[in-house]
DRENDO-1510 file (C-alpha; in Angstrom, 1 decimal, always signed):
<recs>
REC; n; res; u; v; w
REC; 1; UNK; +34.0; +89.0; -16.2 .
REC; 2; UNK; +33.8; +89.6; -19.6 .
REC; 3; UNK; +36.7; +92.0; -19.9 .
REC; 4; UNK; +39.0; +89.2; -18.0 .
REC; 5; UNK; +37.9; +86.8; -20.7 .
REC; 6; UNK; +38.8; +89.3; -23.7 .
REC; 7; UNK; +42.2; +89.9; -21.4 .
REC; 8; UNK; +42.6; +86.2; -21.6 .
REC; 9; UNK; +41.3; +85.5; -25.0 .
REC; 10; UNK; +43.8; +88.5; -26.3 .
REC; 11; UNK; +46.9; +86.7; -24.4 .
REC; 12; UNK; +46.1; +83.6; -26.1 .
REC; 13; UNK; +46.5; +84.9; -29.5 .
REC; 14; UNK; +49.6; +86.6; -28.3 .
REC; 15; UNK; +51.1; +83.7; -27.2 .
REC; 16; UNK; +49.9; +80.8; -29.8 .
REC; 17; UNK; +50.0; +83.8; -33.3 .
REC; 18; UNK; +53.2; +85.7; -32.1 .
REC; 19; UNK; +50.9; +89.2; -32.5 .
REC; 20; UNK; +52.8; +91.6; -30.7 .
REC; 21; UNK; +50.4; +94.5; -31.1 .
REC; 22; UNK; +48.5; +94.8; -28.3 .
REC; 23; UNK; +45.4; +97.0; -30.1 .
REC; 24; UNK; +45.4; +93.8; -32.6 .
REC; 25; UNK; +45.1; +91.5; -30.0 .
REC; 26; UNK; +42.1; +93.3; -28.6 .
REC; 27; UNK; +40.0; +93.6; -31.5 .
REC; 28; UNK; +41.0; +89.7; -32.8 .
REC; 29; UNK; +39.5; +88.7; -29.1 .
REC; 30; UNK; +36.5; +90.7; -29.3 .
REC; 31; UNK; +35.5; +89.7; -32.8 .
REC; 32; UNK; +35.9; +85.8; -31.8 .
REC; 33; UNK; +34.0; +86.9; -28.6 .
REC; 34; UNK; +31.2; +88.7; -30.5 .
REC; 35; UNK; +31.6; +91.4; -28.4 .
REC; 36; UNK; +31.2; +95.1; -30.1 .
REC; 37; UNK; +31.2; +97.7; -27.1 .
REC; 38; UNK; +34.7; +99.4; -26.7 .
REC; 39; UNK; +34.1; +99.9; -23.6 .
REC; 40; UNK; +35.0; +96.8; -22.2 .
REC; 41; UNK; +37.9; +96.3; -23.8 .
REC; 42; UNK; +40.9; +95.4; -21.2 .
REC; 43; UNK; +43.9; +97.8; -20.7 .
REC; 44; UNK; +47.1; +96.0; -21.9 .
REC; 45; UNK; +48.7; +95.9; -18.5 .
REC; 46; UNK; +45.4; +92.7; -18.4 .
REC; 47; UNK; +46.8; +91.6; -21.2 .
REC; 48; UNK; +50.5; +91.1; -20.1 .
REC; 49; UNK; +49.3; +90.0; -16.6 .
REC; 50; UNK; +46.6; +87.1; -18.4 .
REC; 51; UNK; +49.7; +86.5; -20.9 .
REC; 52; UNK; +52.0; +86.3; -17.6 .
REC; 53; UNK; +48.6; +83.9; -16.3 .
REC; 54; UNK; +48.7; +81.7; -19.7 .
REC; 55; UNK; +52.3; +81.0; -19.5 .
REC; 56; UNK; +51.9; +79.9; -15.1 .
REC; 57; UNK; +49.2; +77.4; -16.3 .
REC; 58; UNK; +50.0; +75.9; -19.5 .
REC; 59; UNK; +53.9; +76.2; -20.0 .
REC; 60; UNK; +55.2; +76.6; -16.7 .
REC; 61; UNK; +57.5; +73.2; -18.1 .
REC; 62; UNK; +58.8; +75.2; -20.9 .
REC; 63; UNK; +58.4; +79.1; -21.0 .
REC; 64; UNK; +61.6; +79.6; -18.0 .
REC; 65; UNK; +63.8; +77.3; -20.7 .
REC; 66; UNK; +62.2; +79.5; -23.6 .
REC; 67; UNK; +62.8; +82.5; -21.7 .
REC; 68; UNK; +66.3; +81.7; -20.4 .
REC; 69; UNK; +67.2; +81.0; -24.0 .
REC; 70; UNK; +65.9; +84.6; -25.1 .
REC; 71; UNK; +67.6; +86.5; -22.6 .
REC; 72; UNK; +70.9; +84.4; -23.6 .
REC; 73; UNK; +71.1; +85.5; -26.9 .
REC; 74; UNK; +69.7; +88.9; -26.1 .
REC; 75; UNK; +73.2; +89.3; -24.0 .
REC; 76; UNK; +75.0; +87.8; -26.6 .
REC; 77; UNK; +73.7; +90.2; -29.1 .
REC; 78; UNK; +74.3; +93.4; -25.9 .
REC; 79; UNK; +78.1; +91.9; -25.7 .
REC; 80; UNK; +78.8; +92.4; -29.5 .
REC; 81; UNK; +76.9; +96.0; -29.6 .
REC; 82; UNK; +79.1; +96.6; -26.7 .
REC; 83; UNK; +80.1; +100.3; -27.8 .
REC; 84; UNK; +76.2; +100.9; -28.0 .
REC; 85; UNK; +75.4; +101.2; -24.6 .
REC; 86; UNK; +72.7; +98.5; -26.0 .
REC; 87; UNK; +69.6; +98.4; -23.1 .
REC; 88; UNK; +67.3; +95.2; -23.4 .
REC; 89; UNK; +64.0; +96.1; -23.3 .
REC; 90; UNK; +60.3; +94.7; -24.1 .
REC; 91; UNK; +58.5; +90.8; -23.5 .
REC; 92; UNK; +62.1; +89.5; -23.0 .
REC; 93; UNK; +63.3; +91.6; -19.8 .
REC; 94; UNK; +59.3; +91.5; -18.6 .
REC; 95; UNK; +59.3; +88.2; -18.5 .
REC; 96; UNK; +56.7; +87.5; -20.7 .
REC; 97; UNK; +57.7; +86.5; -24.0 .
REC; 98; UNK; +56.6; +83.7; -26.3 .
REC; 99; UNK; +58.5; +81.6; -28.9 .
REC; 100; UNK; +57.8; +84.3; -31.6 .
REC; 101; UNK; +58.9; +87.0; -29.3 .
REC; 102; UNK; +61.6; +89.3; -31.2 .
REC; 103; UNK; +64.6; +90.3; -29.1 .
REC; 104; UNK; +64.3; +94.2; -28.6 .
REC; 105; UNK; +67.6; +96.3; -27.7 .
REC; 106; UNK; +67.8; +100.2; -28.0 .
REC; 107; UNK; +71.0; +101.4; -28.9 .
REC; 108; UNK; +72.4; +104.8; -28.9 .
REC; 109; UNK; +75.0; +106.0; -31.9 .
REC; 110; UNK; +75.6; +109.0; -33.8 .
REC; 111; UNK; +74.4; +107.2; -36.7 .
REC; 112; UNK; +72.2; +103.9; -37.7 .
REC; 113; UNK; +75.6; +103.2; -40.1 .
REC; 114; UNK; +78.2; +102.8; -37.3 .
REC; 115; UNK; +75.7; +100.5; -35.5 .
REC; 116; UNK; +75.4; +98.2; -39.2 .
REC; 117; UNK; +79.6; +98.5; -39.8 .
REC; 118; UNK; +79.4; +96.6; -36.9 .
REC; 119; UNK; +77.3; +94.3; -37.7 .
REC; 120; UNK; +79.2; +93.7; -41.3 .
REC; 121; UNK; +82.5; +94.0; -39.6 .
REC; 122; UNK; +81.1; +90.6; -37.9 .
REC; 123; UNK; +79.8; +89.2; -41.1 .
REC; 124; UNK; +75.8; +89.6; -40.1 .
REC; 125; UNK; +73.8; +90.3; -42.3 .
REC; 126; UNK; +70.9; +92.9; -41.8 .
REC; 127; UNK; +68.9; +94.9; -42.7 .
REC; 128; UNK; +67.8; +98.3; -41.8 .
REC; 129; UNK; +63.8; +99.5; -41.3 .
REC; 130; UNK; +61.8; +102.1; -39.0 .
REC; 131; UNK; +60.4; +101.5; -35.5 .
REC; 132; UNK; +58.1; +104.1; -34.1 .
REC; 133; UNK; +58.5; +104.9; -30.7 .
REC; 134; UNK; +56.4; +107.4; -28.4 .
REC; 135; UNK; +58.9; +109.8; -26.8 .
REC; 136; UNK; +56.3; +112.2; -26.0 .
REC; 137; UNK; +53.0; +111.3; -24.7 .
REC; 138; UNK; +51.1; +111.9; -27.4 .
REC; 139; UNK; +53.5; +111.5; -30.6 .
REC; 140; UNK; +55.0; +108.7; -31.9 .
REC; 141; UNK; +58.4; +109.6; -33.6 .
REC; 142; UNK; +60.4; +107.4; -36.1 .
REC; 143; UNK; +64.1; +105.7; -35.4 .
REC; 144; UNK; +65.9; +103.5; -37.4 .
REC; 145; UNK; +65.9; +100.0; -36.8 .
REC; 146; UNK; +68.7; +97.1; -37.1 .
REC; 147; UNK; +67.1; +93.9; -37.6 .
REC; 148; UNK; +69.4; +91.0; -37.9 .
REC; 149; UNK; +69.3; +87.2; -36.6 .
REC; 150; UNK; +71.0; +85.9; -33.7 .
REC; 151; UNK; +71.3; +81.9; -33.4 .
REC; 152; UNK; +67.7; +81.0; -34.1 .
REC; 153; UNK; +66.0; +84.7; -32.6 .
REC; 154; UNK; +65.5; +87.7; -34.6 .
REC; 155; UNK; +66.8; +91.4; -32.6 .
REC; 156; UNK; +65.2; +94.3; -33.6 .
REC; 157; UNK; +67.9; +97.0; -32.3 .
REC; 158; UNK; +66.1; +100.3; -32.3 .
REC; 159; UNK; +68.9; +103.5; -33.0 .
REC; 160; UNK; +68.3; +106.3; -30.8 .
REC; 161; UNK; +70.4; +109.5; -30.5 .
REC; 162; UNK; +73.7; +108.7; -28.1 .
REC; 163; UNK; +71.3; +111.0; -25.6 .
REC; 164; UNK; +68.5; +109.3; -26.0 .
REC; 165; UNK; +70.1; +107.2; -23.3 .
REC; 166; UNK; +68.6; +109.7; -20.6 .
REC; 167; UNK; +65.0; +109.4; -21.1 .
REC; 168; UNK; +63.0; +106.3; -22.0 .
REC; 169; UNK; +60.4; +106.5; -24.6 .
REC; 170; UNK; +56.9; +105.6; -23.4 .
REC; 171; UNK; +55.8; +101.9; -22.7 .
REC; 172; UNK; +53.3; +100.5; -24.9 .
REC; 173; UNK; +51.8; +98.5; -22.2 .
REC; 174; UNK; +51.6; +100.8; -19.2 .
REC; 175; UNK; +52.1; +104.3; -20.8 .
REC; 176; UNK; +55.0; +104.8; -18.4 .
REC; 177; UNK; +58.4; +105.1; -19.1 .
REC; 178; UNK; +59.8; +101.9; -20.4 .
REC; 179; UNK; +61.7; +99.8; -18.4 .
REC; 180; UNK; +65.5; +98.9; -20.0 .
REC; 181; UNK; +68.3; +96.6; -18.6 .
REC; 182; UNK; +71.7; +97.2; -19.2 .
REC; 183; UNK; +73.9; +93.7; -19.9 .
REC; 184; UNK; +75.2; +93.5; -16.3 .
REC; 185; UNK; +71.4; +94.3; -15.0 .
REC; 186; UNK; +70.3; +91.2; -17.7 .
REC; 187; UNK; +73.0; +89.2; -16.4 .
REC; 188; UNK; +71.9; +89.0; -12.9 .
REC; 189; UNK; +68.2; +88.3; -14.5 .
REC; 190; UNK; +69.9; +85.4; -16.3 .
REC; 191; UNK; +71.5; +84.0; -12.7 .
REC; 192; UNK; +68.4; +84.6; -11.1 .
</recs>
């Protein structure tokens, strides 16, 4: 019982504060909870599913128009990264992402520069920064990141290797390999 209401008390904060970080979330909801025992502390698969719980209950009227307006502009940004192979990925494809949700796309080029000529050969502007991503179990590893803003959404397109297309890197909600959609796989989402 009191795990579900951390899970719920965690989503919450998600949802309402825009905190992405899940291990954030968790310790926010425990402090305002007065709990101190680790222990009891909910996996973030709760989290996403009380998240997924929040957003059935109190914005079932708005969160499909929120969402379908996300996953627009996430395949607008996919069409323009087009020699990318850009792969949606994140609270966006899941399903459950808030109004402060970030767009997140991996990309794969040889370099972060031919992914931001791109973006300046379309007048964006951007800027470049680091996203750490666990591609082993137990090790986090740094890629560069192209941030840049789409109609009103920011995208955070994270640069892998052009063969980093093969393996996903870990989830940060399950642990498992992270789920990506290509544009035609977002496309059907968005018809759904």
């Amino acid at each position: 019982m009191l795990r579900r209401a951390l899970a719920q008390e965690a989503a919450r904060l998600m949802i309402e504060h825009g905190i992405e970080d899940f291990g954030f979330a968790k310790r926010k909801a425990a402090e305002r909870l007065g709990v101190t025992d680790q222990a009891v502390l909910p996996k973030n698969t709760e989290i996403e599913e009380a998240v997924a719980d929040h957003q059935r209950l109190f914005g079932a009227d708005t969160h499909a128009g929120e969402l379908a307006e996300l996953r627009q502009t996430a395949a607008s940004a996919m069409r323009m990264l087009d020699g990318f192979e850009p792969r949606l990925v994140g609270p966006v494809l899941s399903g459950t992402a808030t109004p402060h949700s970030e767009i997140h796309l991996h990309v794969f080029a040889d370099t972060p520069e031919a992914v931001a000529l791109r973006l300046l050969d379309r007048g964006i502007p951007h800027r470049v920064a680091e996203r750490r991503v666990k591609v082993q179990r137990d090790e986090a590893t740094a890629f560069p990141s192209i941030r840049f803003v789409a109609g009103e959404h920011e995208i955070d397109a994270t640069v892998f290797p052009k063969d980093g297309i093969r393996q996903a890197p870990f989830s940060p909600v399950d642990g498992k390999p992270m789920r990506r959609a290509s544009l035609a796989e977002l496309e059907i989402l968005i018809g759904e």
